[in-house]
C-alpha positions in Angstrom: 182.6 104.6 47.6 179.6 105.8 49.0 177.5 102.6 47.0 179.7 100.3 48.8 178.9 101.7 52.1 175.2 101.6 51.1 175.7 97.8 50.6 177.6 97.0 53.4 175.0 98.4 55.6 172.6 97.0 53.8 173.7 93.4 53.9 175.0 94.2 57.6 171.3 94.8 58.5 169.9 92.0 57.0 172.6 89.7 59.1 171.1 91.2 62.1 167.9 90.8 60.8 168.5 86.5 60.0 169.6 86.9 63.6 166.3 88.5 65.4 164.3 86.4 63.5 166.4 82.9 64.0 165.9 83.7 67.8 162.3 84.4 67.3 161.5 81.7 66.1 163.7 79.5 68.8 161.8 81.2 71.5 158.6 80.0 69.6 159.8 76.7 69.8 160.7 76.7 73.4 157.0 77.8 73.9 155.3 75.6 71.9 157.3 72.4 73.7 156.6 74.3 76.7 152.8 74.1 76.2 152.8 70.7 74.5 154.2 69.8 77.6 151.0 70.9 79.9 153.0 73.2 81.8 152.0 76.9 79.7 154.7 79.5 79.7 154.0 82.5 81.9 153.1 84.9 78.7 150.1 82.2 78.0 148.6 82.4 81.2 145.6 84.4 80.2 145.7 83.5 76.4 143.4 80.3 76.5 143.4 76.6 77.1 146.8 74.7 78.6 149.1 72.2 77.0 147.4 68.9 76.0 143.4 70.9 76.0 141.1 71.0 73.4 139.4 74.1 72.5 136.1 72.9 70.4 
């Protein structure tokens, strides 16, 4: 009994886990197209060149 409870758990926390990181990696996305786009999300403001710039 107490095995299956350690398994639910288990495979409940790696659900939420597929979750956090399927969202992470949407908001990534958004940010990327964001950039890509020459517009810069807020966060990149101070993190280096704008959409569409070259850094060489």
């Amino acid at each position: 009994m107490v095995v299956e409870g350690a398994d639910g758990d288990a495979e409940e926390l790696g659900n939420r886990l597929d979750a956090v990181v399927r969202v992470g990696q949407q908001v990534a996305g958004l940010t990327q197209q964001v950039g890509v786009d020459g517009v810069g999300a807020p966060s990149d403001a101070a993190a280096g060149p704008r959409g569409g710039e070259i850094n060489a």
